[in-house]
C-alpha positions as YAML, in Angstrom:
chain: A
units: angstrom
residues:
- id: 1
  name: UNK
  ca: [62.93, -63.72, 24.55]
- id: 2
  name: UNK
  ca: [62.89, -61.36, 27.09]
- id: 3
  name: UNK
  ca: [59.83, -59.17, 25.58]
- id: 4
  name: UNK
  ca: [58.16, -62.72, 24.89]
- id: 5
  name: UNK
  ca: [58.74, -63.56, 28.91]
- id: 6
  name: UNK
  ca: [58.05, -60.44, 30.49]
- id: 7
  name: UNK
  ca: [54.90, -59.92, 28.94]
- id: 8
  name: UNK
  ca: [53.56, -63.63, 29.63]
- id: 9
  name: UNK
  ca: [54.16, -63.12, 33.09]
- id: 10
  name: UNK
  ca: [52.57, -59.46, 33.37]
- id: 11
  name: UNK
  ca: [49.23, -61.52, 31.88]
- id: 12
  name: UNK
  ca: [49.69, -64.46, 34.35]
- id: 13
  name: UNK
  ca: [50.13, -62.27, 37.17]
- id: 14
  name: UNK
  ca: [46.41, -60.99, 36.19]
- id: 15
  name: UNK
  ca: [47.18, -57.60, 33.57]
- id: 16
  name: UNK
  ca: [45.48, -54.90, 35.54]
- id: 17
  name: UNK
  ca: [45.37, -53.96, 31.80]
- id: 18
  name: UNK
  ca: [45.33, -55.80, 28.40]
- id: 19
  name: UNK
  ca: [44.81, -52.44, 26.56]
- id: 20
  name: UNK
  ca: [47.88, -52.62, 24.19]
- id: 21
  name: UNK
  ca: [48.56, -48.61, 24.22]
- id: 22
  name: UNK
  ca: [47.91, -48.74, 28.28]
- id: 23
  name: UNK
  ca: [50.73, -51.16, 28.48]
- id: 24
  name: UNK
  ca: [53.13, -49.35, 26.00]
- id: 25
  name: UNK
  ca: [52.97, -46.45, 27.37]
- id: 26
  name: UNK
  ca: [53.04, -47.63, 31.03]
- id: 27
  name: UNK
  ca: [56.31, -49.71, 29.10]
- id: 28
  name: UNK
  ca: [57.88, -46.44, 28.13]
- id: 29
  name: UNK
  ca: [57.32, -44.75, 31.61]
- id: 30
  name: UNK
  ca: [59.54, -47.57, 33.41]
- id: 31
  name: UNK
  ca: [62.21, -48.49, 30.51]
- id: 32
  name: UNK
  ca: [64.58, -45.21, 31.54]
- id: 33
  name: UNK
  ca: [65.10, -46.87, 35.31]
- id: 34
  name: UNK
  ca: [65.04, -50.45, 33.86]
- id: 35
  name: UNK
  ca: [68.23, -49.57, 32.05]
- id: 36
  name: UNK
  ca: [69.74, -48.01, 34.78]
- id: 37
  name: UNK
  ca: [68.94, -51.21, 36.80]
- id: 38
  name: UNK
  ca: [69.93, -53.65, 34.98]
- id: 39
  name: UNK
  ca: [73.03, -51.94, 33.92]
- id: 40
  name: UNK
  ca: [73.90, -51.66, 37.33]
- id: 41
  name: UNK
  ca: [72.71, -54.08, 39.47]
- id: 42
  name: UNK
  ca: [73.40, -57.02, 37.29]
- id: 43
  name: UNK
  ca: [75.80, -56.10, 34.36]
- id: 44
  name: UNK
  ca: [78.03, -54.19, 36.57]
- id: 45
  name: UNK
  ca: [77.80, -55.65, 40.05]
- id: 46
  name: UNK
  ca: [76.50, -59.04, 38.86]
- id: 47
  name: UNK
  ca: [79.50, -59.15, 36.59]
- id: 48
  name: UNK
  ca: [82.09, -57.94, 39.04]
- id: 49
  name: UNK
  ca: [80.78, -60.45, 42.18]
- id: 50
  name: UNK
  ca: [80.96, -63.51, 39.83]
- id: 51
  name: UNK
  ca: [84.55, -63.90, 40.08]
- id: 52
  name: UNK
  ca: [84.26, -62.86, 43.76]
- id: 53
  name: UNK
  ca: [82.60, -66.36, 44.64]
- id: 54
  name: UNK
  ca: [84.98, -68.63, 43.46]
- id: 55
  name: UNK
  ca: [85.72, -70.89, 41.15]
- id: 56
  name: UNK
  ca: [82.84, -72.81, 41.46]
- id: 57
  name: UNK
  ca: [80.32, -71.63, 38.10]
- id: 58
  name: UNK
  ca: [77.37, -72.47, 40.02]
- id: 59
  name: UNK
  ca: [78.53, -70.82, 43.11]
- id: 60
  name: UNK
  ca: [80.00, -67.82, 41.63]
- id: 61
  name: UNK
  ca: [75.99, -67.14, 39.93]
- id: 62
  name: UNK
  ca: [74.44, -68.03, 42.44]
- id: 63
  name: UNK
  ca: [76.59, -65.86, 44.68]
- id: 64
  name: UNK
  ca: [76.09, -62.52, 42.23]
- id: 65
  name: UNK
  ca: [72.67, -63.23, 42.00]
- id: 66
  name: UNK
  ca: [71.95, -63.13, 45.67]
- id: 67
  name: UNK
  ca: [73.83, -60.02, 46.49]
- id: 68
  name: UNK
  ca: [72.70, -58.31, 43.09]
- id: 69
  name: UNK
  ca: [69.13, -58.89, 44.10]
- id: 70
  name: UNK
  ca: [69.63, -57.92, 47.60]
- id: 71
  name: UNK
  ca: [71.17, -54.58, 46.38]
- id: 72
  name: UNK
  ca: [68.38, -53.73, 43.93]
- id: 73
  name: UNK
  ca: [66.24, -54.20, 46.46]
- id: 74
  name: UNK
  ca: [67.81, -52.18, 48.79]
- id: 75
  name: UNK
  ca: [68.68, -49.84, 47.02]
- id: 76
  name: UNK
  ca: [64.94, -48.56, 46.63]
- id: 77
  name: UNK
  ca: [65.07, -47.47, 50.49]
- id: 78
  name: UNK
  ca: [65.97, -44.39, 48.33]
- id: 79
  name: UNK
  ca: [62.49, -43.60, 46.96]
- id: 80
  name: UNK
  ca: [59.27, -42.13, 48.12]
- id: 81
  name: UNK
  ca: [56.78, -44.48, 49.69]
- id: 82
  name: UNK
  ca: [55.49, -47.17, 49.08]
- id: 83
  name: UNK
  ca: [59.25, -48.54, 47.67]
- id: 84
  name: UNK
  ca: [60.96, -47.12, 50.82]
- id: 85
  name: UNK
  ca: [58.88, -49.67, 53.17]
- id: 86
  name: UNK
  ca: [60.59, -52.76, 54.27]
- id: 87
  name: UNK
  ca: [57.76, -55.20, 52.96]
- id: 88
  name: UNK
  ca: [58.60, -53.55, 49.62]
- id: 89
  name: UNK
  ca: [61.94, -53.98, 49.71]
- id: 90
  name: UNK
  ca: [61.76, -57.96, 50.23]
- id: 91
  name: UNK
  ca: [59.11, -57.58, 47.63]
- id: 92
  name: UNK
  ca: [61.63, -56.07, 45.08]
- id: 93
  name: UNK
  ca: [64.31, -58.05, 45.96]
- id: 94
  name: UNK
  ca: [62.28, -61.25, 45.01]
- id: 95
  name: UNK
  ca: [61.70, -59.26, 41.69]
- id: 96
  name: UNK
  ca: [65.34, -58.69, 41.68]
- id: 97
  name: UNK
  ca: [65.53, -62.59, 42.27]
- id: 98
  name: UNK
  ca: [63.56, -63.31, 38.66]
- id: 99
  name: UNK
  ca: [65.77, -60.74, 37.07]
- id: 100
  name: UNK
  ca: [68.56, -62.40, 38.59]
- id: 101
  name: UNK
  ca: [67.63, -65.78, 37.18]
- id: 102
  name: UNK
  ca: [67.02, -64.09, 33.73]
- id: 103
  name: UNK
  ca: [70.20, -62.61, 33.21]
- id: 104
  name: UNK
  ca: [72.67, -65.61, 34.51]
- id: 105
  name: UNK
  ca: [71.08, -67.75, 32.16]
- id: 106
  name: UNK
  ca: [70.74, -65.76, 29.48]
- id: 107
  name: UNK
  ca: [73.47, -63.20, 29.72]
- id: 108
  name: UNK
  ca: [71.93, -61.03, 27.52]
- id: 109
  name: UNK
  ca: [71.69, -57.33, 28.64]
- id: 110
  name: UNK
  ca: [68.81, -56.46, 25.99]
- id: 111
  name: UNK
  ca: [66.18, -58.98, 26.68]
- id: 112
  name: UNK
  ca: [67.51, -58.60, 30.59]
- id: 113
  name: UNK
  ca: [66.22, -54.84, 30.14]
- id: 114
  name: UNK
  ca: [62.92, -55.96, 28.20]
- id: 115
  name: UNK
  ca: [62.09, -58.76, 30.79]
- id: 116
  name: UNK
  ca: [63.01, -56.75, 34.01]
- id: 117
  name: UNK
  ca: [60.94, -53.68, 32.89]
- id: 118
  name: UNK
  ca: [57.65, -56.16, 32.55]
- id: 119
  name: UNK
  ca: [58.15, -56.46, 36.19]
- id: 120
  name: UNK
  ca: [58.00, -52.79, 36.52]
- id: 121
  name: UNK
  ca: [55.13, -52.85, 33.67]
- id: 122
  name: UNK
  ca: [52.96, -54.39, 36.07]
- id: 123
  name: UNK
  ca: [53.40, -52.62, 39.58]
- id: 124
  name: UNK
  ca: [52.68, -49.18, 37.35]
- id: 125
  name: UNK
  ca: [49.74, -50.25, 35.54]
- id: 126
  name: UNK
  ca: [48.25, -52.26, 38.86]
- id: 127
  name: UNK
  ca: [48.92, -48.78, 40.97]
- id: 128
  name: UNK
  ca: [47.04, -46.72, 37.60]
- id: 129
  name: UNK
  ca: [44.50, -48.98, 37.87]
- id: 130
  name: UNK
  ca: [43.94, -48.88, 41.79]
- id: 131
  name: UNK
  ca: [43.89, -44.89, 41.84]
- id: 132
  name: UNK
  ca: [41.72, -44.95, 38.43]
- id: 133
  name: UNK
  ca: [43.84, -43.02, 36.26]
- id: 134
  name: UNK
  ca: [44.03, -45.55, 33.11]
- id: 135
  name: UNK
  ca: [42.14, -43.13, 30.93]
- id: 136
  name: UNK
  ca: [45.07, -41.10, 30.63]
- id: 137
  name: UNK
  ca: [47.32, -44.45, 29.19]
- id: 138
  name: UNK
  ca: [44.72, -45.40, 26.29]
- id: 139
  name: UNK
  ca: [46.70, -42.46, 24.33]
- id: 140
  name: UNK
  ca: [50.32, -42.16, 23.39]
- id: 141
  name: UNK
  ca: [51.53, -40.66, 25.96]
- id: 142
  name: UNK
  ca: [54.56, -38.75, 23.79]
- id: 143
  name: UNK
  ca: [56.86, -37.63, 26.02]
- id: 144
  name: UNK
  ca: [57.07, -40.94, 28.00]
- id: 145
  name: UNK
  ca: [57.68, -42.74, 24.79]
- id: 146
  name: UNK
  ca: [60.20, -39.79, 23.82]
- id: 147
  name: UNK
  ca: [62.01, -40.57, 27.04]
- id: 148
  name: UNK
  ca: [61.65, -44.66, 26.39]
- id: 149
  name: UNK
  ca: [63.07, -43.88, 22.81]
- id: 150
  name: UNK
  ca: [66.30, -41.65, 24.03]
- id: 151
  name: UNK
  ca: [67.03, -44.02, 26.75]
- id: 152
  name: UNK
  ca: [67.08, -47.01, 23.98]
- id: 153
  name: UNK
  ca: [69.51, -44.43, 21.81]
- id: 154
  name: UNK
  ca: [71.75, -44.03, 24.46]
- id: 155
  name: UNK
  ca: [72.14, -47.80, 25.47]
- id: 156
  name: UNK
  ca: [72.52, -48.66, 22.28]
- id: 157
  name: UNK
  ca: [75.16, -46.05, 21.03]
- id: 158
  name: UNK
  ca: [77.14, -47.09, 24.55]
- id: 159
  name: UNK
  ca: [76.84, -50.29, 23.71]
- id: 160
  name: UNK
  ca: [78.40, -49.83, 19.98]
- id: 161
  name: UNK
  ca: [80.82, -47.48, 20.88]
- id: 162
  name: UNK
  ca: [81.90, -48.00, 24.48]
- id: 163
  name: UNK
  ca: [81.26, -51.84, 24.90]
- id: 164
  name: UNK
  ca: [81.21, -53.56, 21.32]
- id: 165
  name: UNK
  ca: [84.23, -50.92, 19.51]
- id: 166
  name: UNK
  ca: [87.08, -51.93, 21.52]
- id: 167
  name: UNK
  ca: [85.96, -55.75, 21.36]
- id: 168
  name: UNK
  ca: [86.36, -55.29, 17.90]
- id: 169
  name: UNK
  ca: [89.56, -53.06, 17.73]
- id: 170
  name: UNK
  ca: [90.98, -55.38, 19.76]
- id: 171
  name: UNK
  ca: [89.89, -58.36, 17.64]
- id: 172
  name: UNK
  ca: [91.70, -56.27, 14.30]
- id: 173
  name: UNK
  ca: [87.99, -55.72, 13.20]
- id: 174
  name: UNK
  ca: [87.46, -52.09, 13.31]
- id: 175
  name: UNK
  ca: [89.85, -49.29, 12.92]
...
């Protein structure tokens, strides 16, 4: 759902690119800092403000959402321009928004990650595209896709054994 999302909205924003190995590899280059994002700005900080809202379900999300996306976007004051300007802090923050919407209603870290890095998808392939330097993205681009790969790995085998094994021990499940 998320992959299915993300990449209807990079087209509807206007693809900068509809070459499929421009946007895979421009997918790979972003997914490392996606899963870092999402992990913390939403699963971590998302999770930890809902019950810091109230009781109220709605107001609880809503709540998270607003202070999660407000974070993400701040936090990018930490990068080298342009993402350290204020106009692209709101920017991201609005971005954060969409992610935020995404993941309270879906509560699903994995397609949270695939959606959220479409966002990311486009800003890279628009800023290729604007400094002509496309040509280089027609070809696997191996050690961004290495990196994409890893960072997948690692999620995953956190997932299994940090997140998902004591669910399970706990449940009599796994030993």
């Amino acid at each position: 759902m998320g992959v299915g999302l993300g990449l209807a909205l990079y087209f509807i924003q206007g693809a900068p690119s509809t070459n499929p190995m421009v946007i895979l590899n421009a997918y790979a280059q972003v997914f490392a800092v996606s899963v870092a994002e999402v992990l913390v700005c939403w699963a971590l900080l998302g999770g930890v403000l809902t019950g810091a809202f109230g009781s109220s379900r709605w107001a609880s999300v809503t709540g998270a959402a607003l202070v999660a996306s407000l974070l993400f976007g701040i936090y990018h004051f930490a990068h080298s321009p342009p993402f350290n300007s204020i106009g692209m802090v709101v920017l991201l923050t609005a971005i954060g928004l969409l992610t935020s919407a995404f993941f309270f209603t879906s509560r699903d870290i994995y397609a949270t990650i695939a959606f959220h890095n479409f966002l990311g998808v486009y800003g890279v392939v628009q800023a290729l595209a604007a400094t002509d330097k496309l040509g280089g993205f027609t070809v696997p681009q191996i050690p961004l896709l290495a990196t994409a790969v890893a960072s997948l790995v690692v999620l995953i085998g956190s997932d299994v054994l940090i997140v998902r094994r004591p669910q399970l021990q706990q449940a009599g499940t796994v030993r």
